[in-house]
C-alpha positions as CSV (number, residue, x, y, z in Angstrom):
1,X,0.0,0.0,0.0
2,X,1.5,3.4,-0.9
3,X,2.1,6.0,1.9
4,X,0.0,8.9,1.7
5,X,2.1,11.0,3.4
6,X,5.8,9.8,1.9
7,X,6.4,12.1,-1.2
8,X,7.9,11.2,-4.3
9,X,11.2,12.9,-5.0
10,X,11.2,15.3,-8.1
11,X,13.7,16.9,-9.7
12,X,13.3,20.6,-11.1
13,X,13.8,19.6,-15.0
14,X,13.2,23.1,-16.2
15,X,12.2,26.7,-15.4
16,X,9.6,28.7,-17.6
17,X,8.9,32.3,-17.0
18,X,5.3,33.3,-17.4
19,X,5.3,36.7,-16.1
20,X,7.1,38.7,-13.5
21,X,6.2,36.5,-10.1
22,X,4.5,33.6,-12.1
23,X,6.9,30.8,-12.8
24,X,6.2,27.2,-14.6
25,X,8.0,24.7,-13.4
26,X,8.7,21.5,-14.8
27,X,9.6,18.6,-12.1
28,X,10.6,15.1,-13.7
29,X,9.2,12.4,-11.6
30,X,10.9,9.1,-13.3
31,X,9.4,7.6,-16.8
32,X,8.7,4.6,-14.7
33,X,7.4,6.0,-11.8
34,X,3.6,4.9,-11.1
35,X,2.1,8.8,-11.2
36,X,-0.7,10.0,-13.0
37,X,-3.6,12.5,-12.1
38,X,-6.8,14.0,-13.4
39,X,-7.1,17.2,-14.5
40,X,-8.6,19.4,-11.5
41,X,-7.1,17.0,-9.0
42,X,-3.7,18.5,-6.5
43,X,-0.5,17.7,-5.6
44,X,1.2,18.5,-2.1
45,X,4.5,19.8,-3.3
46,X,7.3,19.9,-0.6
47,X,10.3,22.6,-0.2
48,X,12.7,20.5,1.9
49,X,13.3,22.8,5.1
50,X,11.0,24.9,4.1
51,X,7.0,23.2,4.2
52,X,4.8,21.8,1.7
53,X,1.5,22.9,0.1
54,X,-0.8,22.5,-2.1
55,X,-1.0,23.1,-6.1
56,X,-2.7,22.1,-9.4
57,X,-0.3,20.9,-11.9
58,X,-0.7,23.1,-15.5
59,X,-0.3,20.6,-17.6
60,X,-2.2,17.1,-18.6
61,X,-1.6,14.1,-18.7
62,X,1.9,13.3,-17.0
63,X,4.3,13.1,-20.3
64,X,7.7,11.3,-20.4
65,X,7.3,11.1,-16.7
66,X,7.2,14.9,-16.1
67,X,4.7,17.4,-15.0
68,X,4.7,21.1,-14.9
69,X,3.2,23.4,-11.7
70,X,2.7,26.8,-12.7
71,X,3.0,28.9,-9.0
72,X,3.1,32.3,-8.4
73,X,5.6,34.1,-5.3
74,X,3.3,34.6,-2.8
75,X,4.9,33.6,0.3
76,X,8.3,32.0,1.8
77,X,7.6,28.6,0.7
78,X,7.1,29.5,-3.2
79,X,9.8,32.2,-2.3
80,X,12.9,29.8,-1.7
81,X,11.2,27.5,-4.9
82,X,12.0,30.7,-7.0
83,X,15.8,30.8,-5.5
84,X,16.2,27.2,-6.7
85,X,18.1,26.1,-10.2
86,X,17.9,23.1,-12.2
87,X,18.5,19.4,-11.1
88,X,17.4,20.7,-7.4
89,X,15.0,18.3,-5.5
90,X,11.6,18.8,-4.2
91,X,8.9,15.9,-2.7
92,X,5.8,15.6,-4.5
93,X,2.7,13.5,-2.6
94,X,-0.6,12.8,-4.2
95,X,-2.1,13.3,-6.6
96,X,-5.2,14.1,-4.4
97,X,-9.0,15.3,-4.7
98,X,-11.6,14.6,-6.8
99,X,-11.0,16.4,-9.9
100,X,-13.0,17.4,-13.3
101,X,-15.7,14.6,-14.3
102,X,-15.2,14.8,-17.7
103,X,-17.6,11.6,-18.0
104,X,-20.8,14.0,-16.9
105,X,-19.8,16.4,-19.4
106,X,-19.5,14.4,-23.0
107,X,-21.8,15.8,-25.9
108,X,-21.9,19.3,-24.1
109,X,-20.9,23.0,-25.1
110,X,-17.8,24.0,-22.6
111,X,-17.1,27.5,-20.9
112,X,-14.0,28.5,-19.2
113,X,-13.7,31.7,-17.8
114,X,-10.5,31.9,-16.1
115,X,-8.4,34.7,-14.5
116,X,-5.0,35.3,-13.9
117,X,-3.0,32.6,-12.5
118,X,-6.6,30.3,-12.2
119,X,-5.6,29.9,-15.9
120,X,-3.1,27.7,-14.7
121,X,-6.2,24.9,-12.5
122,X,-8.0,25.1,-16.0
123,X,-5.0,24.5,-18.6
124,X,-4.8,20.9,-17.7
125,X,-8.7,20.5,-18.0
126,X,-8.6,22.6,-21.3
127,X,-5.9,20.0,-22.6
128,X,-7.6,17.0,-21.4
129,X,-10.9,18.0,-23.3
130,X,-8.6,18.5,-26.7
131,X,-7.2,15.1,-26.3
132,X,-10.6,13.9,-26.6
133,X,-12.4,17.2,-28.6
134,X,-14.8,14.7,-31.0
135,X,-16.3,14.1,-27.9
136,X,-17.2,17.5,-26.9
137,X,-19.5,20.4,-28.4
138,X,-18.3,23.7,-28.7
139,X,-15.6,25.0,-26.7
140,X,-14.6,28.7,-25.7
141,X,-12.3,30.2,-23.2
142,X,-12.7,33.4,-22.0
143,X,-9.0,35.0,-19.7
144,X,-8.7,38.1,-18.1
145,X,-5.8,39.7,-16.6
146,X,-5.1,42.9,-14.5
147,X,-2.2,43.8,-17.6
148,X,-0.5,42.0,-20.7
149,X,2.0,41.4,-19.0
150,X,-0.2,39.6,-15.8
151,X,-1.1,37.6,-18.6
152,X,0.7,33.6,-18.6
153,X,0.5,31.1,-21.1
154,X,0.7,33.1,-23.8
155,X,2.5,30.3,-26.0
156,X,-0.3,28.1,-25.2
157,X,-2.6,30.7,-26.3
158,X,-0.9,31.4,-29.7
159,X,-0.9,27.5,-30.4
160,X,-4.7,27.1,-29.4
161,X,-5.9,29.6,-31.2
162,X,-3.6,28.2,-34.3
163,X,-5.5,24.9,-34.0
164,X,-9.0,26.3,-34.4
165,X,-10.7,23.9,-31.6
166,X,-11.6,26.1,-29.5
167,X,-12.5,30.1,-29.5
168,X,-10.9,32.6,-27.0
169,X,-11.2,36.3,-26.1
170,X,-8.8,38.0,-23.8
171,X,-9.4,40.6,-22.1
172,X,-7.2,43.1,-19.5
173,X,-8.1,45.6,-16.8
174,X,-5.5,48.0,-18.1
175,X,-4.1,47.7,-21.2
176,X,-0.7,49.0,-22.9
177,X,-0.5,51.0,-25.9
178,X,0.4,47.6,-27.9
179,X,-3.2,45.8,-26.4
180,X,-5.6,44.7,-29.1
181,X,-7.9,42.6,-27.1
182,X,-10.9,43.3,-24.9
183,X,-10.8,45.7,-22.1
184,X,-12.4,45.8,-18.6
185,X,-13.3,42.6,-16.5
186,X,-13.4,39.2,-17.6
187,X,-17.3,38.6,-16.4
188,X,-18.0,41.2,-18.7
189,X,-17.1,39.3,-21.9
190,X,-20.2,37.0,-20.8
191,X,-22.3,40.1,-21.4
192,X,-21.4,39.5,-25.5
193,X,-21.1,35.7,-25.2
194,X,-24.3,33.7,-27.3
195,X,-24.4,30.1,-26.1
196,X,-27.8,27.9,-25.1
197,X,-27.3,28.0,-21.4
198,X,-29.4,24.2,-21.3
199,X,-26.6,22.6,-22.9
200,X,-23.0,24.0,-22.0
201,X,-21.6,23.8,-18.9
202,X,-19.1,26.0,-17.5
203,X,-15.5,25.9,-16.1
204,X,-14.4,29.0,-13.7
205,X,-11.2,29.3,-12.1
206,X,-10.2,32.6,-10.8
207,X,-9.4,35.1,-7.7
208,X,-11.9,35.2,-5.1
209,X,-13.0,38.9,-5.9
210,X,-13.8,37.6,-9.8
211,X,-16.4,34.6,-8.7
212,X,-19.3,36.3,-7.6
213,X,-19.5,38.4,-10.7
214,X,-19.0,35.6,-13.0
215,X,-21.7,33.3,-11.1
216,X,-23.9,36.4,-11.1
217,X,-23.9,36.5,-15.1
218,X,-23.8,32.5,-15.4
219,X,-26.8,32.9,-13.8
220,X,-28.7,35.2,-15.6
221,X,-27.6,33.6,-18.5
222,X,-29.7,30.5,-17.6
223,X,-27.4,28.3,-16.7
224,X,-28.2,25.1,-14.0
225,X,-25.9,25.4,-10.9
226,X,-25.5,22.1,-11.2
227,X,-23.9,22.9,-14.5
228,X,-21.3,25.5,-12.7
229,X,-18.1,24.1,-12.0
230,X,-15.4,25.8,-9.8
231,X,-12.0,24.7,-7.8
232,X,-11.8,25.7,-4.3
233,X,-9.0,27.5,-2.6
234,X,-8.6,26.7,1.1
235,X,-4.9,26.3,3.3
236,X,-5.1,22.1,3.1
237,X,-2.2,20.9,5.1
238,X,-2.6,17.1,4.9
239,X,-4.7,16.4,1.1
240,X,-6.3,13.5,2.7
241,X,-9.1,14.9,5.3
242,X,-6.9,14.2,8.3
243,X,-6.4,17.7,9.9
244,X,-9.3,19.5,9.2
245,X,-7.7,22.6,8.3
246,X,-10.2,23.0,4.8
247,X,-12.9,21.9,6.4
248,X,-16.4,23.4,5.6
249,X,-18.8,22.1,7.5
250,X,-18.9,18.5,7.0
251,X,-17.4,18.6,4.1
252,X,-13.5,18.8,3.7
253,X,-12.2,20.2,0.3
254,X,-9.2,18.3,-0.3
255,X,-10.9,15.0,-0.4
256,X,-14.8,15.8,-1.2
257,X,-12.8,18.7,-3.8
258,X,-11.4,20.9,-4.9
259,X,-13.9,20.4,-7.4
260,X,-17.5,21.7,-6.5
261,X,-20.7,22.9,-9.0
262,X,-22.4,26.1,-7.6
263,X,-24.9,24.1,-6.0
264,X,-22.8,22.1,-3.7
265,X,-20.9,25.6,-2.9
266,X,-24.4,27.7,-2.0
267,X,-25.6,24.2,0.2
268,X,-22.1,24.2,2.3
269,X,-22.4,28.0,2.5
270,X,-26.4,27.7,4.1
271,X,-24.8,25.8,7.0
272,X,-22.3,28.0,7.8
């Protein structure tokens, strides 16, 4: 039986810069190395001296036994994981939570409305649904960003819009004087956006202040709250519903989540 609580050891294969405080970093885990995931599930990655915590890997699935973790510097843990080069060694448990049912969502239209770094939780679900994209209606993505620059993934971008599988529309708070996108929040690009709200479900991922606008719109859109999907945030400590520390009521989001639909989120917020 594996244990839960013994990480793997990961080496740091290759460092990406995204923007100024967002890094992608690609850890190689061992070809043979018995690891896989779902997209929307989370690893507990550890800083040796330093702590662990939690984070969604950006990419899907695990290829040539490497995965990449797109983090931003918030704090001293993803601080010292910024300091460190090539070929240096982190521990990686999990992969944990319940991740994106792709099952539930076959034959629909998919939304993703992501901002920021919550680009990063969706990119693995985007790629998972292009792996399989016969088996999925129409797809958009809709990214927001306080600035160009803010903005990550902008190779990925480029290439997706190349491939014509999907539609996107940027948009920025501020722009520069080189912008050519959308401006203004990202919940307002639903204001424009034509889809029958019965048949689509939709992916958001984003800072806490960008939620309740987007749910708003969702909303009066049409669509079912059952047919909302989002990815919790909460300190986990453990990823296995042993120390209670993301604990909502009875419900603790590192094991019945991250993944919730709006409906599970407004019943766990009536018993608060």
């Amino acid at each position: 039986m594996t244990n839960e609580y013994l990480p793997l050891i990961a080496k740091i294969e290759e460092v990406k810069e995204q923007t100024k405080g967002i890094r992608t970093f690609v850890f190689s885990i061992g070809k043979d190395t018995d690891f896989s995931y779902k997209a929307g599930q989370f690893i507990m990655l550890s800083v040796f001296g330093f702590g662990e915590g939690a984070f969604s890997p950006s990419s899907f699935p695990v290829k040539d036994g490497k995965i990449e973790v797109t983090i931003a510097r918030v704090g001293k843990l993803t601080t010292r994981l910024f300091e460190m080069e090539r070929g240096a060694r982190v521990g990686i448990r999990g992969a944990f939570g319940n991740g994106f049912d792709l099952e539930r969502v076959r034959g629909r239209d998919i939304l993703l409305v992501a901002g920021g770094i919550g680009m990063g939780a969706l990119k693995p679900l985007l790629e998972a649904l292009l792996l399989d994209r016969n088996l999925f209606g129409r797809i958009d993505l809709l990214f927001g960003t306080r600035t160009p620059s803010d903005m990550p993934f902008k190779e990925d971008l480029e290439l997706w819009e190349k491939s014509e599988l999907l539609k996107i529309k940027t948009t920025v708070d501020s722009p520069d004087g080189n912008w050519k996108g959308d401006v203004g929040f990202v919940s307002l690009l639903l204001d424009e956006y034509k889809t029958d709200a019965g048949k689509t479900t939709a992916f958001v991922c984003g800072p806490p202040q960008m939620l309740p606008s987007v749910f708003e719109r969702l909303l009066a859109k049409g669509f079912n709250t059952n047919q909302i999907i989002t990815s919790l945030e909460r300190h986990m400590k453990c990823g296995i519903g042993f120390c209670g520390h993301c604990r909502i009521n009875e419900n603790y989001v590192c094991t019945d989540g991250p993944v919730f639909s709006y409906d599970e989120i407004e019943r766990m917020e009536r018993k608060l």
